[in-house]
N, CA, C and O atoms as a GROMACS GRO file, in nm:
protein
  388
    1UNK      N    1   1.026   8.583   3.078
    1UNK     CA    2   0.957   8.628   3.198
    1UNK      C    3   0.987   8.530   3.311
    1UNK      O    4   0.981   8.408   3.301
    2UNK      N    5   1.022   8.604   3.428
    2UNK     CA    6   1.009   8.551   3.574
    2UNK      C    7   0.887   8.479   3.604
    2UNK      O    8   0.777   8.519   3.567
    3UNK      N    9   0.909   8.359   3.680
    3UNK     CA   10   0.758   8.291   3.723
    3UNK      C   11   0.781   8.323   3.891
    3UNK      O   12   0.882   8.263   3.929
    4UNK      N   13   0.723   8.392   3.990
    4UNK     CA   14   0.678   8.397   4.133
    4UNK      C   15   0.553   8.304   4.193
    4UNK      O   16   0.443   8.272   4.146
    5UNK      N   17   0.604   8.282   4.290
    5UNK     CA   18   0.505   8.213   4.366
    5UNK      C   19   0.487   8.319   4.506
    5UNK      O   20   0.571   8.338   4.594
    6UNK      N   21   0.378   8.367   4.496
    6UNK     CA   22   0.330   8.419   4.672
    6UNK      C   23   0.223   8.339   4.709
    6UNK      O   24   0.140   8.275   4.644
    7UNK      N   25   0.249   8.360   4.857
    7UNK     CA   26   0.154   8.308   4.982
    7UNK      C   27   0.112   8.385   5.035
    7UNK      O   28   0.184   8.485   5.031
    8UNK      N   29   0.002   8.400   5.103
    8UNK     CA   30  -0.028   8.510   5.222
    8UNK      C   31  -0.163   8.505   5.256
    8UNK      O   32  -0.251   8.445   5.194
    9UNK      N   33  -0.171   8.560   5.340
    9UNK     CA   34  -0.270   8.557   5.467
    9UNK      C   35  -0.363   8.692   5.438
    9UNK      O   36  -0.320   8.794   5.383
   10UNK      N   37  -0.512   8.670   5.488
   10UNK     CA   38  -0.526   8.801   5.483
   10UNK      C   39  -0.514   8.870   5.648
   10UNK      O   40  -0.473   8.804   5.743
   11UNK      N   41  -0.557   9.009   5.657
   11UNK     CA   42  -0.509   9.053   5.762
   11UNK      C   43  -0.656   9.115   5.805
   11UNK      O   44  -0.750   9.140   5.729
   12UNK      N   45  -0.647   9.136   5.964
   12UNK     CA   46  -0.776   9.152   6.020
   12UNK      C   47  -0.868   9.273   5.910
   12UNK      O   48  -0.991   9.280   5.912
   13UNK      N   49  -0.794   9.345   5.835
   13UNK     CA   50  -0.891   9.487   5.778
   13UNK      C   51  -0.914   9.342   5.632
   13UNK      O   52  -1.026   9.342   5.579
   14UNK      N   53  -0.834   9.258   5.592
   14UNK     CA   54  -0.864   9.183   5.508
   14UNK      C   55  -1.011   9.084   5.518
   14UNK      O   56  -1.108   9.078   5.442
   15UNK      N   57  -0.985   9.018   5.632
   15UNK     CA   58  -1.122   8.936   5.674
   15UNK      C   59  -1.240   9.068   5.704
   15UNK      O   60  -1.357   9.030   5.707
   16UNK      N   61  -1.227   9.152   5.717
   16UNK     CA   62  -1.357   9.237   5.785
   16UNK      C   63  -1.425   9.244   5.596
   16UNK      O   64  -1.546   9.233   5.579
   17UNK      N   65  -1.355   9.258   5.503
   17UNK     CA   66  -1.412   9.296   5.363
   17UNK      C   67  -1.388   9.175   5.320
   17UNK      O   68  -1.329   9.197   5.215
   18UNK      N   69  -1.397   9.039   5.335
   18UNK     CA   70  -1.393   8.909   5.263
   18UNK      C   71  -1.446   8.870   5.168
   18UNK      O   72  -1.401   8.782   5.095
   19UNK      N   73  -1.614   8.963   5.146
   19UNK     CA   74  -1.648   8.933   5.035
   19UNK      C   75  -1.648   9.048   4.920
   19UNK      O   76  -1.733   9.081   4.837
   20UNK      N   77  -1.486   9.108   4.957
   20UNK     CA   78  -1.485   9.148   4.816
   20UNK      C   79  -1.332   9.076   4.755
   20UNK      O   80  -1.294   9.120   4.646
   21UNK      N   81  -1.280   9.010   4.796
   21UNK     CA   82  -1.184   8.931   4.796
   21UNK      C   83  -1.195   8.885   4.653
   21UNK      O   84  -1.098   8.915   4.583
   22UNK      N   85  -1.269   8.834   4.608
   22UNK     CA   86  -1.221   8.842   4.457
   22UNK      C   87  -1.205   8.954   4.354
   22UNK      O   88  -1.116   8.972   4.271
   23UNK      N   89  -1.342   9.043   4.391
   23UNK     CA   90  -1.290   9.192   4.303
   23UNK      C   91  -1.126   9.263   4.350
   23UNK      O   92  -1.060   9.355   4.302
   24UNK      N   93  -1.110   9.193   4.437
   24UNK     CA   94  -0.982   9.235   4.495
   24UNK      C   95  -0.857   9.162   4.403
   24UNK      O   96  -0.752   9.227   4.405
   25UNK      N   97  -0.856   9.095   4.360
   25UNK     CA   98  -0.791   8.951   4.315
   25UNK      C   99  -0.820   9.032   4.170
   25UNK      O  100  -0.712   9.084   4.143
   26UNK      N  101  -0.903   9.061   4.082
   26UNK     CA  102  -0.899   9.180   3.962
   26UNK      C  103  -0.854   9.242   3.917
   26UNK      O  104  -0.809   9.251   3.803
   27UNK      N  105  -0.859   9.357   4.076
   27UNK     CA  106  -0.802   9.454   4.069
   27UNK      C  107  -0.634   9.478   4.113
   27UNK      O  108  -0.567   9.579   4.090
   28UNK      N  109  -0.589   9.357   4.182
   28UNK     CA  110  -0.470   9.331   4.153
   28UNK      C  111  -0.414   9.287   4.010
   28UNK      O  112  -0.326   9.356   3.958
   29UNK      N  113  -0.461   9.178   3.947
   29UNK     CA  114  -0.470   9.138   3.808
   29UNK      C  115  -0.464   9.291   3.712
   29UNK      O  116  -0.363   9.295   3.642
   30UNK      N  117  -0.528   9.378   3.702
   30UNK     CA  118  -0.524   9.544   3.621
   30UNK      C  119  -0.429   9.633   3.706
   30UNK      O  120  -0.384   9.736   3.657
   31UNK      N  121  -0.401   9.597   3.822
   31UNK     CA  122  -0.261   9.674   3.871
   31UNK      C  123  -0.130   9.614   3.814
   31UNK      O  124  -0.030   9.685   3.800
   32UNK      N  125  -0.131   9.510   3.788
   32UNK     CA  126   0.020   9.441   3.753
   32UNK      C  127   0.038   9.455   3.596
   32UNK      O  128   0.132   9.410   3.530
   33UNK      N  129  -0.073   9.530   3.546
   33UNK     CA  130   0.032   9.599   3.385
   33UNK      C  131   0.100   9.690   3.423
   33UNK      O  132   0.211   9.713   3.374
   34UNK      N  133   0.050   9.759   3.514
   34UNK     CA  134   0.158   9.927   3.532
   34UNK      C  135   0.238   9.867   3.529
   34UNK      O  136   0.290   9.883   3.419
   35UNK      N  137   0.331   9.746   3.627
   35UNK     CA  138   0.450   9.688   3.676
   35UNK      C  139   0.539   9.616   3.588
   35UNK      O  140   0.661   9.602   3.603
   36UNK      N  141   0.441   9.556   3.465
   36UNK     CA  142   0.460   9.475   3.376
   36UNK      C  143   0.467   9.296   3.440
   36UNK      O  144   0.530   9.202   3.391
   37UNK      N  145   0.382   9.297   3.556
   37UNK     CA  146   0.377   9.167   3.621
   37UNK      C  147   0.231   9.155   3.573
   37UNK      O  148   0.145   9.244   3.573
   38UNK      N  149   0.218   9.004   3.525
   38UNK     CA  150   0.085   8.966   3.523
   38UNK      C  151   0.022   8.824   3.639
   38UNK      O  152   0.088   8.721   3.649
   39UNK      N  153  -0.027   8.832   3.667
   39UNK     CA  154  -0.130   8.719   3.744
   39UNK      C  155  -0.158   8.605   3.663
   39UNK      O  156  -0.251   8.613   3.583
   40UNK      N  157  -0.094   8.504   3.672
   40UNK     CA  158  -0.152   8.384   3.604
   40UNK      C  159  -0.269   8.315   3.688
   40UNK      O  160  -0.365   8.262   3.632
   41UNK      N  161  -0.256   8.319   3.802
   41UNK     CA  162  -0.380   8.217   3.870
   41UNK      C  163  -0.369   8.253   4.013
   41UNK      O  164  -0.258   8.258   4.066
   42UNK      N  165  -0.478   8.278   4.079
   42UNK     CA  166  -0.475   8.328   4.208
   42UNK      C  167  -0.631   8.204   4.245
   42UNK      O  168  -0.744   8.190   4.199
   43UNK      N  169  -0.517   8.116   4.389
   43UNK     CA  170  -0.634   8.018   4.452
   43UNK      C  171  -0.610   8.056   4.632
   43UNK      O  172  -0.513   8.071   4.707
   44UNK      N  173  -0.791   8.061   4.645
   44UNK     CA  174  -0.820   8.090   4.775
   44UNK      C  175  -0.790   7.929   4.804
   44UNK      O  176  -0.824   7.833   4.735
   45UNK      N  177  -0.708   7.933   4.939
   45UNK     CA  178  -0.687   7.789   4.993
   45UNK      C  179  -0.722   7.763   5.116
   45UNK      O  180  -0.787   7.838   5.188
   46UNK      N  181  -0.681   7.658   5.144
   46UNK     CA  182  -0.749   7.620   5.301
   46UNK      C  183  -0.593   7.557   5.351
   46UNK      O  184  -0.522   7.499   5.270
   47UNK      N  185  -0.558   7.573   5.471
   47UNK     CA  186  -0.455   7.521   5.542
   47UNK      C  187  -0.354   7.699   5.597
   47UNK      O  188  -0.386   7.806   5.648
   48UNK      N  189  -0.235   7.639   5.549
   48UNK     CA  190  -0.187   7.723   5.644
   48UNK      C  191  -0.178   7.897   5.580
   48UNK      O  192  -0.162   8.003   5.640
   49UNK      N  193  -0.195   7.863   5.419
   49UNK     CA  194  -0.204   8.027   5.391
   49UNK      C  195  -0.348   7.988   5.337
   49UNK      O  196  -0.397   7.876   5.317
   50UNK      N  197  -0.434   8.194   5.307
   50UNK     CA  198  -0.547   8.205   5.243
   50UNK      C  199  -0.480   8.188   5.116
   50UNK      O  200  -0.514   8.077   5.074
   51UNK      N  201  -0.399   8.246   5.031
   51UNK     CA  202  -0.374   8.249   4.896
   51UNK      C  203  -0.282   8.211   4.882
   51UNK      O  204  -0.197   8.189   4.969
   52UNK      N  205  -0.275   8.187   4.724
   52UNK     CA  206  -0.155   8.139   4.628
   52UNK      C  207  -0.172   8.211   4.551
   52UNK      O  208  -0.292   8.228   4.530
   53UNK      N  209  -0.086   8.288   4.470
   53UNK     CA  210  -0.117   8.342   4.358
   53UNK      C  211   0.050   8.321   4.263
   53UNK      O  212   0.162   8.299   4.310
   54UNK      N  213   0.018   8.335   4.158
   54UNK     CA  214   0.121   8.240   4.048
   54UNK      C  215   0.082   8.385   4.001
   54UNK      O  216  -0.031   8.433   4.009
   55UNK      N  217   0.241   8.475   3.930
   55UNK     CA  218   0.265   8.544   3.866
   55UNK      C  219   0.394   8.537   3.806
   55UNK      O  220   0.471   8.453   3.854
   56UNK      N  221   0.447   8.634   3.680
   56UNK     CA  222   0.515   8.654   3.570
   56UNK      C  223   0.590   8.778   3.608
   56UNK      O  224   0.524   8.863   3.667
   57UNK      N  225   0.700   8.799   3.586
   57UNK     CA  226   0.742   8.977   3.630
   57UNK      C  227   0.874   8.940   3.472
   57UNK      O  228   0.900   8.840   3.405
   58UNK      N  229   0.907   9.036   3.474
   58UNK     CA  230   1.079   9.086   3.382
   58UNK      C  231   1.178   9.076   3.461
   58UNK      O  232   1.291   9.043   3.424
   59UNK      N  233   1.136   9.111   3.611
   59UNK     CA  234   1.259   9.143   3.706
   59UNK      C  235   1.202   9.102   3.830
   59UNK      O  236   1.086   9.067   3.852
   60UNK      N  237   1.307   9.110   3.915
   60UNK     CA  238   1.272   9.131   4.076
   60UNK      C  239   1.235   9.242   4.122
   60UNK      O  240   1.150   9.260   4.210
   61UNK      N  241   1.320   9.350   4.043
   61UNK     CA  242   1.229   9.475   4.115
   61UNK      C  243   1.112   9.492   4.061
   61UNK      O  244   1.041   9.520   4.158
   62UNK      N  245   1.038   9.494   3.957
   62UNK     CA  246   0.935   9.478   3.893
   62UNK      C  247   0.853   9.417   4.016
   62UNK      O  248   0.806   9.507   4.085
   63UNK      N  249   0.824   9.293   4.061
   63UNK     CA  250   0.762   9.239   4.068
   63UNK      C  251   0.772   9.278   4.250
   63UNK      O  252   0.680   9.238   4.321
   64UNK      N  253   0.878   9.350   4.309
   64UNK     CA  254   0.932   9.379   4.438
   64UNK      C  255   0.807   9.501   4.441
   64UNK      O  256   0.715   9.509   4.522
   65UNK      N  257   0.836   9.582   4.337
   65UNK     CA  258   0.792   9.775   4.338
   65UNK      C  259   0.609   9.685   4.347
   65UNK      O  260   0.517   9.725   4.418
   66UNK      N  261   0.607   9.600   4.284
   66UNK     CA  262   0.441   9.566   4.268
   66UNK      C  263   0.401   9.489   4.382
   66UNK      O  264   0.279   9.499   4.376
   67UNK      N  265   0.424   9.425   4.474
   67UNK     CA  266   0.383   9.384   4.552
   67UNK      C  267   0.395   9.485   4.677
   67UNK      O  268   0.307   9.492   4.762
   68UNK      N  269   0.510   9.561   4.680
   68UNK     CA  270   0.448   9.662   4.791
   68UNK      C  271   0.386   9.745   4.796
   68UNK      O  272   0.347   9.810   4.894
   69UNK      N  273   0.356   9.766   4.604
   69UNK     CA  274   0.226   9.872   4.639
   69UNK      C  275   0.095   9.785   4.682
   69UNK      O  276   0.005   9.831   4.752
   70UNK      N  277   0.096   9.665   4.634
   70UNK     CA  278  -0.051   9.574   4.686
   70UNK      C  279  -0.038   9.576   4.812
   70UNK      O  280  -0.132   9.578   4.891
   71UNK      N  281   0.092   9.578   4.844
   71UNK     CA  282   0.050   9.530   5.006
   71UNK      C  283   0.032   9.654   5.101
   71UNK      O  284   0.006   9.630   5.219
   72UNK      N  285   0.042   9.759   5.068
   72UNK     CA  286   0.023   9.900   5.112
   72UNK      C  287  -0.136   9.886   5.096
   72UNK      O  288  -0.176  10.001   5.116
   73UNK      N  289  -0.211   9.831   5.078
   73UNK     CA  290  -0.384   9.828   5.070
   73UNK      C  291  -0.444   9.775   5.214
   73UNK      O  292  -0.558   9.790   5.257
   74UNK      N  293  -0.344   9.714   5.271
   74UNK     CA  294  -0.354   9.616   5.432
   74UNK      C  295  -0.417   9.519   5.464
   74UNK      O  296  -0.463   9.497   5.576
   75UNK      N  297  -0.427   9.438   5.349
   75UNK     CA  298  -0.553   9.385   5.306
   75UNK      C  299  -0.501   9.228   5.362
   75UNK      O  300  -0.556   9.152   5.441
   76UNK      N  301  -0.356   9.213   5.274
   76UNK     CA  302  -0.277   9.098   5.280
   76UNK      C  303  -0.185   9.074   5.363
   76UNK      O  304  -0.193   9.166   5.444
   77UNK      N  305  -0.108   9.012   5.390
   77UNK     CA  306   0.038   9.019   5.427
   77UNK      C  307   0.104   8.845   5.365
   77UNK      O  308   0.055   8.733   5.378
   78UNK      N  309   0.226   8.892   5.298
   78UNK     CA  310   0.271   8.741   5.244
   78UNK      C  311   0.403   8.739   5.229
   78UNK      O  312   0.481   8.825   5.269
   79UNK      N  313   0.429   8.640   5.170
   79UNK     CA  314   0.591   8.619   5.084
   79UNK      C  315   0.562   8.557   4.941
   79UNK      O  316   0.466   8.486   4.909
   80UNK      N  317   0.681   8.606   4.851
   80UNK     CA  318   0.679   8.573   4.712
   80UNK      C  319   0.804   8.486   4.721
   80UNK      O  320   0.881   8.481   4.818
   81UNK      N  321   0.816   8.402   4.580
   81UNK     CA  322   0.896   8.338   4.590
   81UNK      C  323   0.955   8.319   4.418
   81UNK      O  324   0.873   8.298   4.329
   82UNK      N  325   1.083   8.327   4.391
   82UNK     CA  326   1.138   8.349   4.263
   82UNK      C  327   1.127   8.167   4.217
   82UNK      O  328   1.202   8.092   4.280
   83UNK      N  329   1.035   8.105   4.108
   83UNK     CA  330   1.050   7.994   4.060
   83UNK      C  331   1.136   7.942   3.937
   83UNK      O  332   1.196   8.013   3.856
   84UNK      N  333   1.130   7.786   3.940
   84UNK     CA  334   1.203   7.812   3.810
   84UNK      C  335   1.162   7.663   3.780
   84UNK      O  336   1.175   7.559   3.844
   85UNK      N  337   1.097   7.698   3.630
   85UNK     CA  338   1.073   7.541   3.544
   85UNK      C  339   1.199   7.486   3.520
   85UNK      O  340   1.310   7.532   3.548
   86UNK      N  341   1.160   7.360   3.451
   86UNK     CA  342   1.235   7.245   3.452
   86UNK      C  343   1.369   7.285   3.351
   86UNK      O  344   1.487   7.252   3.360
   87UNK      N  345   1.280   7.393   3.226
   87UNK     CA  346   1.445   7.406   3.149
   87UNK      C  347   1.507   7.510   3.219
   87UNK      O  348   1.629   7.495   3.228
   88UNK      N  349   1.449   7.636   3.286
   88UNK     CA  350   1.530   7.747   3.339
   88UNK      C  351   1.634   7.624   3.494
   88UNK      O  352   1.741   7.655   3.544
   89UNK      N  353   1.578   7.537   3.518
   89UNK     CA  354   1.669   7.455   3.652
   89UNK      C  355   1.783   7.368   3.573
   89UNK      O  356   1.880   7.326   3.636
   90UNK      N  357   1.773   7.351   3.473
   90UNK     CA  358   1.780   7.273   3.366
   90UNK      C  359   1.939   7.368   3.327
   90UNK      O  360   2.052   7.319   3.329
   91UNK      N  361   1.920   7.441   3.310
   91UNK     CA  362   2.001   7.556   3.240
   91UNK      C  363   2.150   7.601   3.447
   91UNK      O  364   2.273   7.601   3.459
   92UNK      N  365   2.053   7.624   3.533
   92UNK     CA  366   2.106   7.656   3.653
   92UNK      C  367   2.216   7.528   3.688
   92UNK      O  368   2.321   7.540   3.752
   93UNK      N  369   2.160   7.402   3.628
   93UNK     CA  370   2.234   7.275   3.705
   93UNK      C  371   2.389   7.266   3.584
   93UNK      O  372   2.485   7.194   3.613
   94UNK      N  373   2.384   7.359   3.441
   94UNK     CA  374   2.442   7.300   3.381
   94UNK      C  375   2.587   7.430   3.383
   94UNK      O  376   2.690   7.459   3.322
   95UNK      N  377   2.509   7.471   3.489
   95UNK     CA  378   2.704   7.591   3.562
   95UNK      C  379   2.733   7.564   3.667
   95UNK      O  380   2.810   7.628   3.738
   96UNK      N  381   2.648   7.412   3.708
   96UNK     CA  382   2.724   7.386   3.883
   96UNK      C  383   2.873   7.296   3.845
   96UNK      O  384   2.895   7.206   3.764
   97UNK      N  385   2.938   7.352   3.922
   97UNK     CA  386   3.078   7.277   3.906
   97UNK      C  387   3.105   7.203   3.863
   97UNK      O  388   3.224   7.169   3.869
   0.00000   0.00000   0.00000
């Protein structure tokens, strides 16, 4: 499995419902089996984004098709980011030239 990192903000229809922001955070968590992406850890933060959320996908599109259906809710707006532990970098450094 893929490890992602997203960031994002919420968006004015996001702050107007703030305190459902964690049932929200759930119900993303039970949307990402359809996708086969799971949610490892989602933190409300302080600075320049509201969230972090740490997820798992099979693929990019997997995890592409699942975030634009979340983000079709208008709730959020963010960027994801494709990670990679120490043996998957580990493995990347050992086909550089």
């Amino acid at each position: 499995m893929a490890t992602y990192i997203w960031v994002g903000n919420f968006t004015e229809q996001g702050m107007r419902t703030i305190k459902d922001t964690t049932k929200r955070a759930d119900a993303v968590r039970e949307a990402g089996k359809k996708y086969g992406v799971t949610l490892k850890d989602m933190y409300w933060t302080m600075g320049q984004y509201d969230l972090v959320g740490i997820f798992e996908a099979k693929d990019d599109a997997s995890i592409s098709a699942f975030a634009l259906t979340v983000g079709m809710s208008g709730n959020l707006q963010g960027q994801s980011m494709r990670a990679f532990n120490k043996d998957e970098m580990t493995a990347i450094l050992g086909k550089v030239g």
